[in-house]
Residue, then its C-alpha position, 0 to 999 in steps of 0.5 A: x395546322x396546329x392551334x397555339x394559345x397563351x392559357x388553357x381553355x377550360x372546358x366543362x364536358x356535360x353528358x347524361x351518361x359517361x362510360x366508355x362504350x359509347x362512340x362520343x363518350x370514348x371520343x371525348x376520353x380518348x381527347x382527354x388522355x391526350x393530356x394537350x396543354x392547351x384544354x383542361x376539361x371537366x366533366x358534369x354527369x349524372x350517372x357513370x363508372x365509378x372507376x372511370x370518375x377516380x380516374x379523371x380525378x387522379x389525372x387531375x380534373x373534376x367531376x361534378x356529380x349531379x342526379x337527374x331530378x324527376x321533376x319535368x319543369x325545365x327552369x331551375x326553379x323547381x328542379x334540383x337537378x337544373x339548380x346544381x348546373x347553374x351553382x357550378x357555371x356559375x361559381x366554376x369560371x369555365x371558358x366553355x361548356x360543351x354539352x353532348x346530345x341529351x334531353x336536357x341539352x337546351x335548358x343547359x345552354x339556357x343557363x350557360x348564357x343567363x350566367x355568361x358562359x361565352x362559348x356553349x357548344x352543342x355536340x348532335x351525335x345521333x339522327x334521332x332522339x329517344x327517350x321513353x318518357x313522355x313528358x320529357x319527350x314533350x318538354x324537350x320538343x317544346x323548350x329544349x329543342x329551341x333552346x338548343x338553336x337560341x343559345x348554343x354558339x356552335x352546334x356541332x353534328x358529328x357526320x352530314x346525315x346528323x347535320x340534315x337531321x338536326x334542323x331549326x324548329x323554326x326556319x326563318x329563326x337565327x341560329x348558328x350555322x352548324x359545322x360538321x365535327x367528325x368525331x375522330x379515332x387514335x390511330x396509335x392503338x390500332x399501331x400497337x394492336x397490329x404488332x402483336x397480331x399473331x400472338x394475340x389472335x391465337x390467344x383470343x380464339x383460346x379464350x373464345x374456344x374457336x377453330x384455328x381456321x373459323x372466319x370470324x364475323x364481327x360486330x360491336x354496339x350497345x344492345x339497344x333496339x338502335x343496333x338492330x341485332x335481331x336482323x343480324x341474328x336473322x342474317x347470320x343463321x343462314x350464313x351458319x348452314x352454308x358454310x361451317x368455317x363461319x362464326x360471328x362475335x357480337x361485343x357489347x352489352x344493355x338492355x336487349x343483352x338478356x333478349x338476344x341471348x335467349x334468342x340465340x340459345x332458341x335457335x340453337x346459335x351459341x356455339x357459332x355464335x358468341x356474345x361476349x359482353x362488355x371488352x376492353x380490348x376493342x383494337x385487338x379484336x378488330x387486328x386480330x379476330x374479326x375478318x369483316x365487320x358487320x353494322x346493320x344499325x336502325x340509324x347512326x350519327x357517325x359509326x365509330x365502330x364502322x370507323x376502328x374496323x376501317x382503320x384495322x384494315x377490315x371490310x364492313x357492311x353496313x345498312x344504308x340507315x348509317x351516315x355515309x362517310x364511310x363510303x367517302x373515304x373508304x369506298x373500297x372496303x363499304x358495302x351499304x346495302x338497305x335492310x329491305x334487301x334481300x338477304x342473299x344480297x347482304x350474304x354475297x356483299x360479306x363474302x365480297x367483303x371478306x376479301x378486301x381485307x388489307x393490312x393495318x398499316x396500309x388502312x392507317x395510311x388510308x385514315x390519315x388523308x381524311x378527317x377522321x383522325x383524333x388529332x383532326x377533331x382535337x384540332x378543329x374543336x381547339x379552332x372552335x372554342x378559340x373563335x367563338x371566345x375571341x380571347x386567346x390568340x391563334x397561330x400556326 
């Protein structure tokens, strides 16, 4: 059903970060390129690509810029960063504020409430919560966590792993009933990257200097300890030795990036295996390059990458630390295995994997019958800020 209302709802989107590597981060821009008449989304970030921000400002929306503040108080008093949010809710005249997981996710909701905010949505995008600072580990546990349950009108995870994750620091206290969002794709991409297939899969094994026949493993993430890719390196050595058509492409870069590199020159890999940084052009590796996806991820909220590979038609293996909906909705092209399994296992299941890929259009086919689509989560996030402001009325 199709949601229609008389006036924008107006949107301020909060991250910590904003680029657009990340699986929600991408998200909530693919949702914002969708240029739907009916939301106009603002942005509140602290730290982002300055390209990126020119962008959304040229597309007619606002980007507030706020730095982080050293300070662990989580009161405005005290604390710049924490000021700067309540001047914009309160002088911006938003509808809703939607804040994205982070460690000052609750002290935002508290003061979207105190300045009568009625819609405070809190998106959970992740099993666990890191930070390497300790005090922020502390007052985040201690104030921001309940905070989280005590304001937020919608808590929102992003898969059913994440939603048994993200439980109330106190059982018995009120909370909203958190309704899983799953954070969907577009498929036009994958579309377009498939009618251009041959063409831009012989360009990119030019561009990568690979064989006309190498079976090419993929692999897409941030290089952070989460996506575990000294295991994948451990995985793929042996692959390397048995079978001499196999190369593997891992896409991404972070703080591990320098770590991983020399590892892979240590053990001699660089030429069977590429690292080729940050790239734009995701679909058309997934169409066009990769024959299987690989994903042995420490934990996950809802794999994104696993989702585009899917929807590319790829198989993909993948650890059982990730959120299961994968297997739901695309059994047959999923194997999940866990990371204490023998590696001759993970070996067999890629060779199994190798051999279900399917063509893009019939894997689309397949991504329309589930939840997982762009115009889904636009759909059911619409629903979710109309019911929780009560102002707008809804029809199909």
């Amino acid at each position: 059903m199709t949601i229609s209302i008389s006036n924008p709802i107006r949107v301020l989107q909060v991250f910590g970060v904003l680029n657009r590597v990340g699986g929600a981060e991408k998200w909530i821009l693919d949702l914002f390129h969708q240029h739907d008449p009916r939301l106009r989304f603002d942005f509140l970030l602290s730290l982002d690509d300055g390209n990126l921000v020119q962008e959304i400002r040229q597309l007619g929306s606002t980007v507030y810029r706020v730095p982080f503040s050293k300070s662990p108080l989580p009161c405005t008093w005290g604390n710049p960063y924490l000021s700067g949010v309540r001047n914009i809710l309160r002088n911006g005249g938003y509808d809703a504020v939607h804040v994205h997981q982070f460690d000052l996710s609750g002290e935002i909701l508290r003061i979207a409430a105190q300045e009568q905010v009625s819609v405070r949505v809190m998106s959970v995008h992740a099993t666990q919560y890191e930070n390497p600072r300790f005090y922020r580990r502390l007052v985040h546990h201690a104030f921001g966590r309940p905070w989280i349950f005590r304001y937020a009108t919608d808590i929102l995870p992003c898969s059913q792993a994440v939603a048994e994750s993200f439980a109330p620091p106190h059982p018995k206290s009120p909370t909203p009933t958190p309704q899983i969002l799953y954070t969907g794709i577009d498929p036009t991409v994958f579309e377009e990257a498939s009618r251009r297939r041959d063409e831009t899969g012989k360009r990119l094994r030019r561009e990568l200097n690979l064989p006309d026949q190498a079976i090419v493993l993929g692999h897409i993430g941030r290089f952070t300890q989460q996506k575990n890719h000294r295991f994948l390196i451990e995985l793929l050595e042996p692959l390397f030795q048995q079978d001499h058509s196999l190369y593997a492409v891992l896409v991404g870069h972070g703080e591990q990036w320098e770590s991983i590199r020399r590892v892979v020159q240590k053990k001699q890999l660089q030429d069977r295996l590429l690292l080729t940084g940050y790239r734009s052009d995701v679909p058309d590796l997934l169409c066009s390059l990769f024959d299987v996806f690989l994903l042995p991820s420490l934990y996950e909220g809802l794999p994104i990458a696993a989702i585009e590979a899917l929807a590319a038609g790829l198989g993909v293996v993948y650890s059982d630390r990730i959120s299961h909906e994968p297997d739901n909705f695309f059994p047959q092209r999923v194997r999940r295995l866990a990371l204490e399994t023998p590696k001759k296992d993970w070996i067999r299941a890629i060779r199994e994997m190798l051999a279900v890929r399917c063509e893009t259009s019939s894997a689309l086919e397949e991504l329309a019958t589930t939840p997982l689509t762009l115009h889904a989560s636009l759909e059911h996030l619409i629903r979710i800020y109309c019911k929780s402001s009560g102002k707008w009325g809804v029809g199909s």
